[in-house]
C-alpha atoms as a printed R data frame, in Angstrom:
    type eleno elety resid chain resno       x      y       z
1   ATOM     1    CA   UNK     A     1   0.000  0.000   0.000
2   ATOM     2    CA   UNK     A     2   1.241  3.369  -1.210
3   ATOM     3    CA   UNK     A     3   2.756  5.934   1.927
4   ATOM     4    CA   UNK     A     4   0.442  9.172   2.329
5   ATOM     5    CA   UNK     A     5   0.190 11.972   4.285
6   ATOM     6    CA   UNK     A     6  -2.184 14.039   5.708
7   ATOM     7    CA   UNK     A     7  -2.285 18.050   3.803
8   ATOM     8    CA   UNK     A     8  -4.148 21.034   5.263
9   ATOM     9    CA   UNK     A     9  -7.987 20.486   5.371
10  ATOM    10    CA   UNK     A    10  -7.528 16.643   5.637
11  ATOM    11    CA   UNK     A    11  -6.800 16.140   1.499
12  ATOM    12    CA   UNK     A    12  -4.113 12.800   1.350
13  ATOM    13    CA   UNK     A    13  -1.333 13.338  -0.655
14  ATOM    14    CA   UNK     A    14  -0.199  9.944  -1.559
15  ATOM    15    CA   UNK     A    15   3.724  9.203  -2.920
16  ATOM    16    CA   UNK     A    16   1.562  8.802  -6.755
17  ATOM    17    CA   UNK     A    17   0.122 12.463  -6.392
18  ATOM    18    CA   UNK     A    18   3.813 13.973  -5.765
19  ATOM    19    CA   UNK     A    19   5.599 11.966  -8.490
20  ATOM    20    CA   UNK     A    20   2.972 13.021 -10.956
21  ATOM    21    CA   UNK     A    21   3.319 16.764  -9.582
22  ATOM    22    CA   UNK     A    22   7.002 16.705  -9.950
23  ATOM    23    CA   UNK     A    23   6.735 15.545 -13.169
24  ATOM    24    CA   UNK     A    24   4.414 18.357 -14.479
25  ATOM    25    CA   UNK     A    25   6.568 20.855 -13.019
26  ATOM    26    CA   UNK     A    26   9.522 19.483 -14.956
27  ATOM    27    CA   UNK     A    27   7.091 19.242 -18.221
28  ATOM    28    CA   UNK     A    28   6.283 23.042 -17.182
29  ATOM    29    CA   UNK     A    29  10.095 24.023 -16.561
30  ATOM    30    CA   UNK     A    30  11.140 22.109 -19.863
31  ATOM    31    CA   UNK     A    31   8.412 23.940 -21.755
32  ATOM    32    CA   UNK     A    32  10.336 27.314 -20.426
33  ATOM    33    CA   UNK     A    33  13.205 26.683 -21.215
34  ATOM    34    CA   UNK     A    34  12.031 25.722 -24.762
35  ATOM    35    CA   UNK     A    35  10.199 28.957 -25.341
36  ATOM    36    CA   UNK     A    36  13.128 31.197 -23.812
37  ATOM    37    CA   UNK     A    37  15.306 29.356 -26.813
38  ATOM    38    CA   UNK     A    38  13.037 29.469 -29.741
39  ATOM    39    CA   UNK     A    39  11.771 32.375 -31.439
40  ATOM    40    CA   UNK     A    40   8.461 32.580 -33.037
41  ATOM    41    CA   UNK     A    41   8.583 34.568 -36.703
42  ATOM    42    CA   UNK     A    42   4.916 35.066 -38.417
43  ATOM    43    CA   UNK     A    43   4.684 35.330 -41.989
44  ATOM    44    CA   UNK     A    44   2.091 37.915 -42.480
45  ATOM    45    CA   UNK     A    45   0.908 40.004 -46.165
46  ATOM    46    CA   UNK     A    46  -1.833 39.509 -48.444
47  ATOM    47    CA   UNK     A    47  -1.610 37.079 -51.227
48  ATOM    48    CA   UNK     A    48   0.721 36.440 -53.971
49  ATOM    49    CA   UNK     A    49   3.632 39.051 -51.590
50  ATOM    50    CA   UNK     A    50   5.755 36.494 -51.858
51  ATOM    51    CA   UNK     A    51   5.641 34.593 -48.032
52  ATOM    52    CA   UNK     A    52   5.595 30.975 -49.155
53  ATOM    53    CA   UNK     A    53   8.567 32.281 -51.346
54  ATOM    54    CA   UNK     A    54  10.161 33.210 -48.434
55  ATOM    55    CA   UNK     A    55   9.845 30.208 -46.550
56  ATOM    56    CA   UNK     A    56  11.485 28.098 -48.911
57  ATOM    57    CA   UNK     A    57  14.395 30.595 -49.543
58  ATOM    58    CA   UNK     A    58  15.261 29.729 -46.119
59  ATOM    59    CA   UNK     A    59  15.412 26.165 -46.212
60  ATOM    60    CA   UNK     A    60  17.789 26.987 -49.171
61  ATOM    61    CA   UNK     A    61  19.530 29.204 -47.055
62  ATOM    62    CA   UNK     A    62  19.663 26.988 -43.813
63  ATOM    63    CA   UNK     A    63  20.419 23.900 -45.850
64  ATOM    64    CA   UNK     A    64  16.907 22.065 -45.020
65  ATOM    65    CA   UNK     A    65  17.436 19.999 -47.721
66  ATOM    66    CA   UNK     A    66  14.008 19.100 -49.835
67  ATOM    67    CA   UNK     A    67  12.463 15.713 -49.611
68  ATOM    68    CA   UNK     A    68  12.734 13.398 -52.715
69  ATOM    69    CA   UNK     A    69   8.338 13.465 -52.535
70  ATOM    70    CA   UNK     A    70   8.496 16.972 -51.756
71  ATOM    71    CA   UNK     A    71  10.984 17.529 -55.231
72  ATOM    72    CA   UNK     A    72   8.400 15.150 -57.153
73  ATOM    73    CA   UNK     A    73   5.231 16.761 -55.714
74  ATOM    74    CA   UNK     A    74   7.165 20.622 -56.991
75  ATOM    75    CA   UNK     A    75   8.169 18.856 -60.752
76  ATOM    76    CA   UNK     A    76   4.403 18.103 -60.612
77  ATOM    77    CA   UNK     A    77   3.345 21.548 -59.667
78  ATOM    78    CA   UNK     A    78   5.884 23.163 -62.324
79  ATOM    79    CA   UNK     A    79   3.715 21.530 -64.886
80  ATOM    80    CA   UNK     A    80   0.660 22.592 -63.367
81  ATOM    81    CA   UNK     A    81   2.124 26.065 -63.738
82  ATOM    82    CA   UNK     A    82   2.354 25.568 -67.409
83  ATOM    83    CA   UNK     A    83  -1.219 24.862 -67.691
84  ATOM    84    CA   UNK     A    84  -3.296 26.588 -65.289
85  ATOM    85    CA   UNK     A    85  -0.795 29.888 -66.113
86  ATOM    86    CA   UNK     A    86  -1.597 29.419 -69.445
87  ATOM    87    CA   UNK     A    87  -5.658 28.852 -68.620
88  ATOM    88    CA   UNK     A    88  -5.656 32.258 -66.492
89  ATOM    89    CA   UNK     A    89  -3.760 34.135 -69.914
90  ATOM    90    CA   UNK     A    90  -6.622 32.765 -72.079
91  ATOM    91    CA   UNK     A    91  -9.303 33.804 -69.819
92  ATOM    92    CA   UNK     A    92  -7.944 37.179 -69.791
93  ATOM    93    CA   UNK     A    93  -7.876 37.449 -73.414
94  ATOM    94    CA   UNK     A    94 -11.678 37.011 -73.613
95  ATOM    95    CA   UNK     A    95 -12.026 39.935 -71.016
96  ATOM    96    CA   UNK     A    96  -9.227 42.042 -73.008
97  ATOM    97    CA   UNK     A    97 -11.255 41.356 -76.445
98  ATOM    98    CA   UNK     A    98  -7.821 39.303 -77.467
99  ATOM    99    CA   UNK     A    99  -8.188 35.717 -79.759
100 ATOM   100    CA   UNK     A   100  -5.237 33.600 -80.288
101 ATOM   101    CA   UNK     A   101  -4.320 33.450 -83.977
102 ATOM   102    CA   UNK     A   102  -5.863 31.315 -85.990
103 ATOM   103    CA   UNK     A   103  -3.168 28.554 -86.603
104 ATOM   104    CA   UNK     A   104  -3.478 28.062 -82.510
105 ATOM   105    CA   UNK     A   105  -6.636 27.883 -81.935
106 ATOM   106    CA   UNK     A   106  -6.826 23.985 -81.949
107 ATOM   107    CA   UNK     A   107  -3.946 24.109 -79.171
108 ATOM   108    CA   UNK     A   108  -6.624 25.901 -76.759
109 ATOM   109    CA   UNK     A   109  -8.949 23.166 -76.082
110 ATOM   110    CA   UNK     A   110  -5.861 20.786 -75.288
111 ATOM   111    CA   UNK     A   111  -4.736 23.291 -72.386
112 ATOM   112    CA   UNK     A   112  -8.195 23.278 -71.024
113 ATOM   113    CA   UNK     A   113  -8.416 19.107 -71.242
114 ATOM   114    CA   UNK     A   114  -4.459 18.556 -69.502
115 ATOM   115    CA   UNK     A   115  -4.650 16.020 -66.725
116 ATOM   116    CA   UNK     A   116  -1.874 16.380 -64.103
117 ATOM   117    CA   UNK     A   117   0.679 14.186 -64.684
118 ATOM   118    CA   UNK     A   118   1.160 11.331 -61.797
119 ATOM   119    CA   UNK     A   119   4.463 10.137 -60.064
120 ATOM   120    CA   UNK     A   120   7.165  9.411 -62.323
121 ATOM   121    CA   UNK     A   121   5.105 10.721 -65.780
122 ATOM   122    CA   UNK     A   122   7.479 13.021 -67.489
123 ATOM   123    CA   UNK     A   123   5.603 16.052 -69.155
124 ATOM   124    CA   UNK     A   124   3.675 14.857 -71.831
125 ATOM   125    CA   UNK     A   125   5.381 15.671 -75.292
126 ATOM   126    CA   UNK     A   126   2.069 16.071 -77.170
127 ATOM   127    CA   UNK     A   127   2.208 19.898 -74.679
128 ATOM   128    CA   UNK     A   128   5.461 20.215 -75.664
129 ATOM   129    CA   UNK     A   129   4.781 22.345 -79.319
130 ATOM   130    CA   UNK     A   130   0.900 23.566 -78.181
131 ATOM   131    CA   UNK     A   131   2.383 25.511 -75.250
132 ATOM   132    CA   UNK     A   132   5.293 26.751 -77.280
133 ATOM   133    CA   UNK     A   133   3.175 28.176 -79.848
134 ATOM   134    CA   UNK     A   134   0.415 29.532 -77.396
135 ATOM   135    CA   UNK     A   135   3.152 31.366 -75.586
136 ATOM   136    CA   UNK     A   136   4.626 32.435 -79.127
137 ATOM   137    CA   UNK     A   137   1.358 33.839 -80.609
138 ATOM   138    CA   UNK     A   138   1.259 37.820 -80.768
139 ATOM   139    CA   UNK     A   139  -2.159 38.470 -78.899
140 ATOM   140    CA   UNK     A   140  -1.225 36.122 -76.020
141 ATOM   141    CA   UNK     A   141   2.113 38.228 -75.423
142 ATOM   142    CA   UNK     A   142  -0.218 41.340 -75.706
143 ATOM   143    CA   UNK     A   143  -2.728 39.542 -72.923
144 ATOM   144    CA   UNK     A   144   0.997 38.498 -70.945
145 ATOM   145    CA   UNK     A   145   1.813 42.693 -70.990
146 ATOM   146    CA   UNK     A   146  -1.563 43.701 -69.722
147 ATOM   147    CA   UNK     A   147  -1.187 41.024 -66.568
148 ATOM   148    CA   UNK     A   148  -1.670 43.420 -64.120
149 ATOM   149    CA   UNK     A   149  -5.110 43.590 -65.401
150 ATOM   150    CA   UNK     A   150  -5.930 39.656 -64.458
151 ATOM   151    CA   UNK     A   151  -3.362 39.561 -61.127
152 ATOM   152    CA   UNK     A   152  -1.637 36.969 -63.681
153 ATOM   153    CA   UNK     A   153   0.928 34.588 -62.577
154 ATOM   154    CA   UNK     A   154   4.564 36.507 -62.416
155 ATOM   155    CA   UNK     A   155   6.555 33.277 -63.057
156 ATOM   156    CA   UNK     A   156   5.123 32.130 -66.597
157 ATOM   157    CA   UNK     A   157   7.958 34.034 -68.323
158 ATOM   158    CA   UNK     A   158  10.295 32.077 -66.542
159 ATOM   159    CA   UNK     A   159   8.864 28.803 -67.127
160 ATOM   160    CA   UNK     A   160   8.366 29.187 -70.883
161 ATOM   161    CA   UNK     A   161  11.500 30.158 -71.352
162 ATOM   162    CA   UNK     A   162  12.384 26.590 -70.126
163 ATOM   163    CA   UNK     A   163  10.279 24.597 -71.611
164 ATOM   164    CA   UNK     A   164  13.119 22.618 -73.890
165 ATOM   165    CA   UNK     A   165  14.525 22.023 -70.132
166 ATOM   166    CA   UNK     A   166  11.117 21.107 -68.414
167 ATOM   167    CA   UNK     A   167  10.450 19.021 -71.332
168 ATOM   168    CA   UNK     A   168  13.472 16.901 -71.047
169 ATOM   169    CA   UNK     A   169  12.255 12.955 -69.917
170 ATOM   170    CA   UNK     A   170  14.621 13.462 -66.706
171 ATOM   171    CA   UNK     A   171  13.935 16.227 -65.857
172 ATOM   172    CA   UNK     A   172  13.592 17.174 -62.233
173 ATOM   173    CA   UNK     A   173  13.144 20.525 -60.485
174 ATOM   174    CA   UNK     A   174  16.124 22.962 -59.322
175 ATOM   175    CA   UNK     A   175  16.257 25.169 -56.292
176 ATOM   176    CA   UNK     A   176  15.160 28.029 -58.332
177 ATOM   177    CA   UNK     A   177  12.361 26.104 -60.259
178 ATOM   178    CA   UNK     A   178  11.388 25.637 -56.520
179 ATOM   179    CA   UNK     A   179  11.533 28.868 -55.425
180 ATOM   180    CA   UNK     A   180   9.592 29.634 -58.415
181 ATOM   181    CA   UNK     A   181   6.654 27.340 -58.229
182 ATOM   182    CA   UNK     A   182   3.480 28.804 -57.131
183 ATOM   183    CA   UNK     A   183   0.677 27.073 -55.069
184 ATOM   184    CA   UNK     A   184  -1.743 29.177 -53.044
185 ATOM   185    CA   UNK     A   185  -1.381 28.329 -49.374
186 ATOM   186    CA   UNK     A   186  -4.429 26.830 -47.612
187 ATOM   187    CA   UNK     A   187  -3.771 27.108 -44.028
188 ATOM   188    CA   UNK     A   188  -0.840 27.512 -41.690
189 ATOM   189    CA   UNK     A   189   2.362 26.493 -42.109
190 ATOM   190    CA   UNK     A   190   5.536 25.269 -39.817
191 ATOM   191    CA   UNK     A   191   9.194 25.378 -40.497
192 ATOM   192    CA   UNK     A   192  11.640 24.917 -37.735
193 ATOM   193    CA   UNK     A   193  15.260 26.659 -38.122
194 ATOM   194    CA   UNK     A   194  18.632 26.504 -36.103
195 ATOM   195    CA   UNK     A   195  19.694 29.674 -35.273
196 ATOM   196    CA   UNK     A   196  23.308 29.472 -33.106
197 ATOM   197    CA   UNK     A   197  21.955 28.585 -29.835
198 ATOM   198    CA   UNK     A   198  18.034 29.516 -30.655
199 ATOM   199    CA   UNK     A   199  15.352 27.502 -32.522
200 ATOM   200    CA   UNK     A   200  13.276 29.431 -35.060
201 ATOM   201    CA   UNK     A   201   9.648 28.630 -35.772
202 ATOM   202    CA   UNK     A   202   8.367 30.118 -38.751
203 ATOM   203    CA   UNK     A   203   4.898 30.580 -39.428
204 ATOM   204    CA   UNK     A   204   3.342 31.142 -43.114
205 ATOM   205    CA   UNK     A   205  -0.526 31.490 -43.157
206 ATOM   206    CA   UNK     A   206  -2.250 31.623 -46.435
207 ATOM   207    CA   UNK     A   207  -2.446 35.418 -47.829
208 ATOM   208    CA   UNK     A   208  -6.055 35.257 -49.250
209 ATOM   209    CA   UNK     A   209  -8.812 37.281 -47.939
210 ATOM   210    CA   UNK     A   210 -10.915 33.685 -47.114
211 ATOM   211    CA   UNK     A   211  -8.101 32.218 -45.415
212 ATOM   212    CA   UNK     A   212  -7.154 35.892 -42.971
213 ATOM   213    CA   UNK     A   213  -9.733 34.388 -40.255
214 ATOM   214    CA   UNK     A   214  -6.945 31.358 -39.614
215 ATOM   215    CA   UNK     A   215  -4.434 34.186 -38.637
216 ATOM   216    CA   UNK     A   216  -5.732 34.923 -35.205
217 ATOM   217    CA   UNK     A   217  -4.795 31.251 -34.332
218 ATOM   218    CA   UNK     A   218  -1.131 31.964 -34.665
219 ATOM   219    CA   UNK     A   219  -0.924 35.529 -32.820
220 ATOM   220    CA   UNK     A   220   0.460 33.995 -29.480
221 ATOM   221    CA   UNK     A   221   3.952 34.266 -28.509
222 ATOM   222    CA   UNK     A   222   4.874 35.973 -31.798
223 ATOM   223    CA   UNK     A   223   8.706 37.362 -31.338
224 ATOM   224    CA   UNK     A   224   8.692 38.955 -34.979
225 ATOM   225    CA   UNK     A   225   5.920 39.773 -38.092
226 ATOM   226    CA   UNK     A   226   7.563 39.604 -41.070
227 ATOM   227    CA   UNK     A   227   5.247 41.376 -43.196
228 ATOM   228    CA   UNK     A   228   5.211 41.283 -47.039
229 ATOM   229    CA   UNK     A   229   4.295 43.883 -49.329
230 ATOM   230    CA   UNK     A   230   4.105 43.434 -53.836
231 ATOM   231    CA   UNK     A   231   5.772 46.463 -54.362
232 ATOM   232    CA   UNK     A   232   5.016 45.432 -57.847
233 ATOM   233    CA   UNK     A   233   1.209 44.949 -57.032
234 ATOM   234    CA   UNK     A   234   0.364 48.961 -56.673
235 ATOM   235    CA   UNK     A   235  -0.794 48.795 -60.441
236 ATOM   236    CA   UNK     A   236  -2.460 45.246 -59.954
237 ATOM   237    CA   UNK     A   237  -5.548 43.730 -58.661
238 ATOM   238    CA   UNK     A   238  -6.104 41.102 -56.164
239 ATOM   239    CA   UNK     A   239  -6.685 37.366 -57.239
240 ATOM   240    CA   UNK     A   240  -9.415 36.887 -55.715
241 ATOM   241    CA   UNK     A   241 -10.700 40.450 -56.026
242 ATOM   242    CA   UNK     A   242 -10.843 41.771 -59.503
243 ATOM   243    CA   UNK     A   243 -11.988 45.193 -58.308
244 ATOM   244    CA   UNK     A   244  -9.522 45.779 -55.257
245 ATOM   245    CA   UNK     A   245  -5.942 47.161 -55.458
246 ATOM   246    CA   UNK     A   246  -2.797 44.681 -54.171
247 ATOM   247    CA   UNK     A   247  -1.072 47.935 -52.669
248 ATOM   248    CA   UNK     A   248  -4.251 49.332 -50.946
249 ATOM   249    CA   UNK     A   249  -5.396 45.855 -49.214
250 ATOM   250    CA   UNK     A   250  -1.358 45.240 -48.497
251 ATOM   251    CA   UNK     A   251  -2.088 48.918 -46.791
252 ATOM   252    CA   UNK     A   252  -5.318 47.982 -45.031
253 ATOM   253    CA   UNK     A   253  -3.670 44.783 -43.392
254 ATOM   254    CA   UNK     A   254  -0.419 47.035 -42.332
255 ATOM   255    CA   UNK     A   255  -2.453 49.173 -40.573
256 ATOM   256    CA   UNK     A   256  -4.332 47.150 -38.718
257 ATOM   257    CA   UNK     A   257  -1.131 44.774 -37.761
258 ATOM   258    CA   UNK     A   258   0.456 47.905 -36.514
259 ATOM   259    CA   UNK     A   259  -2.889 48.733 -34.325
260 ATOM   260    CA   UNK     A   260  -3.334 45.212 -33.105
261 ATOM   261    CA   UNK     A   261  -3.402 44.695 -29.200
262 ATOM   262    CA   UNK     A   262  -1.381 41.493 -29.866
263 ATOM   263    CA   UNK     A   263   1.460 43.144 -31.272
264 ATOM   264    CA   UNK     A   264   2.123 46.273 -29.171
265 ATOM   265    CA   UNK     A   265   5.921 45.318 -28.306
266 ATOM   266    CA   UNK     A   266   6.418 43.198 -31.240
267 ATOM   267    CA   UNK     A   267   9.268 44.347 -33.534
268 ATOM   268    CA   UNK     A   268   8.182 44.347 -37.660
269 ATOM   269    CA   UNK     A   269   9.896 44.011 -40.393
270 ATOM   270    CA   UNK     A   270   8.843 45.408 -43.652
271 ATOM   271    CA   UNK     A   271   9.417 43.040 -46.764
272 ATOM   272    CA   UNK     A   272   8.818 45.490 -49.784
273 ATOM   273    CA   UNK     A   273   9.207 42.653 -51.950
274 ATOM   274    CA   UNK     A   274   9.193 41.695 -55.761
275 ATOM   275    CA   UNK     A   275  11.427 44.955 -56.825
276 ATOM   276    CA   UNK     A   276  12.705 43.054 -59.582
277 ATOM   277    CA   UNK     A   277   9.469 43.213 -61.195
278 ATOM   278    CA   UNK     A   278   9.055 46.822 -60.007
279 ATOM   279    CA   UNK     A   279  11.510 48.015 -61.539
280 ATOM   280    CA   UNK     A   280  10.826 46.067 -65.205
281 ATOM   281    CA   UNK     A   281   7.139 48.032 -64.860
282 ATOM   282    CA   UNK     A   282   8.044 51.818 -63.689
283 ATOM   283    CA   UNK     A   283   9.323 52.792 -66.934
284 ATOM   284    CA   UNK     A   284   5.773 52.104 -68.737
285 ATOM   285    CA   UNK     A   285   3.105 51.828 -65.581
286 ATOM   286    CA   UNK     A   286   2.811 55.430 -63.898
287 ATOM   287    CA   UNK     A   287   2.145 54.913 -60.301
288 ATOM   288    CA   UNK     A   288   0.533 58.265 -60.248
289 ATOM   289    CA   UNK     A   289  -2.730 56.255 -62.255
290 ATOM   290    CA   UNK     A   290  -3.127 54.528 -59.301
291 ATOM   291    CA   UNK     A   291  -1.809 56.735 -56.077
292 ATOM   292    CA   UNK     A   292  -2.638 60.288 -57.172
293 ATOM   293    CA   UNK     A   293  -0.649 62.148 -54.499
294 ATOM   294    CA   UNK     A   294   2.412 60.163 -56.133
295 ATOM   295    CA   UNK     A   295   4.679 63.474 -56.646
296 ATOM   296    CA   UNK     A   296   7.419 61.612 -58.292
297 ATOM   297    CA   UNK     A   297   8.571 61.814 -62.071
298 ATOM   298    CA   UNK     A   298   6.878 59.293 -63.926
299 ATOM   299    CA   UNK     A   299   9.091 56.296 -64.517
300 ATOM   300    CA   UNK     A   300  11.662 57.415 -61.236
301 ATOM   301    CA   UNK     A   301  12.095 54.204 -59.822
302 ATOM   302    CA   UNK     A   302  13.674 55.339 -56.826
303 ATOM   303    CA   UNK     A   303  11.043 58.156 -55.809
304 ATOM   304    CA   UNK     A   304   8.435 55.121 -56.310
305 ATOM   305    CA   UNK     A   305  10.430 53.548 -53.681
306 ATOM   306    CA   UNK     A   306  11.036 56.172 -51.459
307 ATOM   307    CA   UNK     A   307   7.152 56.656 -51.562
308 ATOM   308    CA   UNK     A   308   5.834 53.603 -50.599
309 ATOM   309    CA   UNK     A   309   8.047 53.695 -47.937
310 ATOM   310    CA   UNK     A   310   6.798 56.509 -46.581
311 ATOM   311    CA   UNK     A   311   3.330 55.579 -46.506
312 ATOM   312    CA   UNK     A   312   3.865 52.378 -44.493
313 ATOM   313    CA   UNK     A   313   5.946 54.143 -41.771
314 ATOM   314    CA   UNK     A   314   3.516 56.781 -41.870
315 ATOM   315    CA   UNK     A   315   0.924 53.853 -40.835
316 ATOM   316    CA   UNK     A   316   3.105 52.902 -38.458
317 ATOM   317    CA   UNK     A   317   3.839 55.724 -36.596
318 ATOM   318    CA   UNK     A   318  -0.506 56.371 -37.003
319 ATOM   319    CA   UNK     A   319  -0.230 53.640 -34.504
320 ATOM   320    CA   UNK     A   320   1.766 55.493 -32.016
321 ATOM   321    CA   UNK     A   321   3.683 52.806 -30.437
322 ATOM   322    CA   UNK     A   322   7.027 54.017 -31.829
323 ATOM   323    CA   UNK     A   323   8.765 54.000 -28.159
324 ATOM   324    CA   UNK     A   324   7.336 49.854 -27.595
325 ATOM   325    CA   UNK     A   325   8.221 48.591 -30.873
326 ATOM   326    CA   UNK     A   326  10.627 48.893 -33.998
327 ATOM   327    CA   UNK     A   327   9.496 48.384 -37.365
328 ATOM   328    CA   UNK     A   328  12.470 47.585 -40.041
329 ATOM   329    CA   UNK     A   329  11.741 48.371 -43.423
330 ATOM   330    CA   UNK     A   330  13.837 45.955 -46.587
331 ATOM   331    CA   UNK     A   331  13.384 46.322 -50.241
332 ATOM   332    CA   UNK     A   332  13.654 42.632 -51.205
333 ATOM   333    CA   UNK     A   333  13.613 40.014 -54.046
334 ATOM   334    CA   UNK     A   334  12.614 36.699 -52.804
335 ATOM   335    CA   UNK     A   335  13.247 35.160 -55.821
336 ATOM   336    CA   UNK     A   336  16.881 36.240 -55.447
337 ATOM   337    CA   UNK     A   337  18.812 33.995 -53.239
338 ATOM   338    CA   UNK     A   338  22.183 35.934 -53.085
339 ATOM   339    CA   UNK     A   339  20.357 39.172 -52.180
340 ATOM   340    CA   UNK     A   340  18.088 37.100 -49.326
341 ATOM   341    CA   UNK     A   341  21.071 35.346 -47.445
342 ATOM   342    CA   UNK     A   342  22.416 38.749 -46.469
343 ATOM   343    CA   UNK     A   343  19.073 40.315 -45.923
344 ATOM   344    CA   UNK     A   344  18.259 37.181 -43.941
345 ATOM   345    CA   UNK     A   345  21.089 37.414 -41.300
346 ATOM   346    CA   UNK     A   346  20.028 40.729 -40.659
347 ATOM   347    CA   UNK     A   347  16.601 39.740 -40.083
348 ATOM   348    CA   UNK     A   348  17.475 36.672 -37.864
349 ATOM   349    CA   UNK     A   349  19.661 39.241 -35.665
350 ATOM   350    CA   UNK     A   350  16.560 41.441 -35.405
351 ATOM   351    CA   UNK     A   351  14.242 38.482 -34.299
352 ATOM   352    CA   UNK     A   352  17.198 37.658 -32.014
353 ATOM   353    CA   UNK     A   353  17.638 40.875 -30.202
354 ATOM   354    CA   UNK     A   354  13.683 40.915 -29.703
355 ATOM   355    CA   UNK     A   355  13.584 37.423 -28.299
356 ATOM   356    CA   UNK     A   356  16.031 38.937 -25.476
357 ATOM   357    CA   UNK     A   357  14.343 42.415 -24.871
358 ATOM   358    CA   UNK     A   358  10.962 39.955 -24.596
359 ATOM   359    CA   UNK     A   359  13.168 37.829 -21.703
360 ATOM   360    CA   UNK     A   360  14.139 41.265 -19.916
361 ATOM   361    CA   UNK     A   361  18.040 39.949 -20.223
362 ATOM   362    CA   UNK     A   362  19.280 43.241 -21.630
């Protein structure tokens, strides 16, 4: 028969009742010590800003190798790409009063009938000289100019220009085709990173206006937001939105992130991302069409900068928490490796130095 004791008001502890309670408090002290060495990141920004982009940039960068399923399941998605790219160009050619030529019009119908290919298929060679064509003819190049119009896919030029690579029967996916696949994300997201002697979880959540209400699920214990911006979305529309503006709902989220209750000491760093693509559009798309108070010369690419800059610190100091919090601002290209390992480390030190301000140890 087990010892007990007698505690205050006549309760028994019994030898049982104090070997389960020390082992909660070491579960409890354990769990501590955890959370003092890992450092939460969120992945915040409305859709197609370039998060899940992010995310696997920094399995790149931290050498988290990719899974030989997870390779397969991408060379599967590059081809799905292909087709469901070229789908979206096609259906914006009806709205822009565009027809593919003549000579291609039997190739239509066989993008709108492609099956996904299974494990192990290569890409189907009958594609092989439909796509090539469809991406040749005049009016779908006109449709691929106007894609701001139709929030169309940003990597299609860099997969046709492949397409004697993807096309090969061995072919199997780089770390940039990678980087460069697109698939909407549909829920939340975990990726664990070693940082020296800290752990860091990072947390993507799917951009989309449908999938915002999952977001409040992942506001506890946040160290960092990393919040990411289109720069090249202030003369596009959403996906999902025809009628809205990718700048002005990338605005609308800032602002309230930087007014949230959950985030009143939480440092933020500013991803004004795709500037590769900014910079291709300046020269012909004058922001001033979209943000009349714009002041700039049209085509200055670094007064376009320099303006959206302002108008998310402006937001952010609307929130008046300047003296809690700091809010980092980048101009990034998540596409661009190189340019995200150094932007990275910089970042990681940030979410470092927070972790320890949040522990009181300096």
């Amino acid at each position: 028969m087990g010892a007990c004791m007698s505690a205050p008001g006549g309760v028994e502890v019994t030898e049982q009742d104090k070997a389960r309670n020390r082992e909660v408090e070491k579960e409890l002290k354990e769990a501590k010590a955890k959370m003092a060495s890992q450092v939460k990141v969120l992945l915040l920004g409305s859709g197609d800003s370039g998060k899940s982009t992010i995310l696997k940039q920094m399995r790149v960068i931290h050498k988290l190798p990719f899974s030989q399923q997870e390779i397969e399941s991408y060379r599967q998605l590059v081809f799905d790409n292909l087709i469901t790219g070229m789908k979206y160009l096609l259906e914006a050619m009806d709205d822009m009063d565009l027809a593919v030529t003549e000579e291609n019009k039997p190739f239509v119908e066989m993008v709108y009938d492609a099956k996904d290919i299974r494990d192990g298929d290569p890409f189907p060679l009958d594609y092989f000289d439909p796509l090539t064509n469809l991406w040749a003819d005049q009016n779908v190049q006109k449709a691929w100019e106007r894609g701001n119009e139709a929030a169309l896919p940003e990597n299609l030029s860099y997969f046709y220009a492949a397409l004697n690579r993807l096309f090969h029967p061995t072919y199997q996916p780089t770390e940039q085709d990678i980087i460069q696949c697109r698939a909407r994300t549909i829920g939340i997201t975990e990726t664990t990173f070693q940082l020296r002697d800290h752990e860091m979880l990072m947390v993507d959540v799917g951009g989309q206006k449908s999938e915002r209400r999952k977001w409040i699920h992942c506001f506890q214990d946040v160290t960092s937001i990393l919040f990411l911006v289109s720069l090249s979305g202030y003369d596009q529309c959403l996906v999902e939105d025809k009628d809205a503006n990718q700048m002005q709902d990338a605005m609308t989220i800032w602002d309230s992130i930087c007014h949230s209750q959950w985030f009143k000491q939480t440092s933020i760093i500013l991803f004004l991302n795709k500037n590769d693509l900014f910079e291709k559009k300046i020269p012909t798309s004058d922001i001033k069409n979209f943000f009349p108070d714009f002041d700039g010369e049209p085509g200055d690419i670094r007064a376009g900068r320099e303006y959206f800059k302002r108008r998310f610190a402006r937001l952010a100091q609307k929130a008046g928490r300047s003296k809690e919090r700091e809010i980092y601002i980048h101009i990034t290209t998540a596409t661009d490796t190189a340019m995200l390992r150094v932007v990275m480390a910089a970042v990681e030190g940030i979410v470092l130095r927070s972790n320890l301000e949040t522990a009181a140890l300096i």
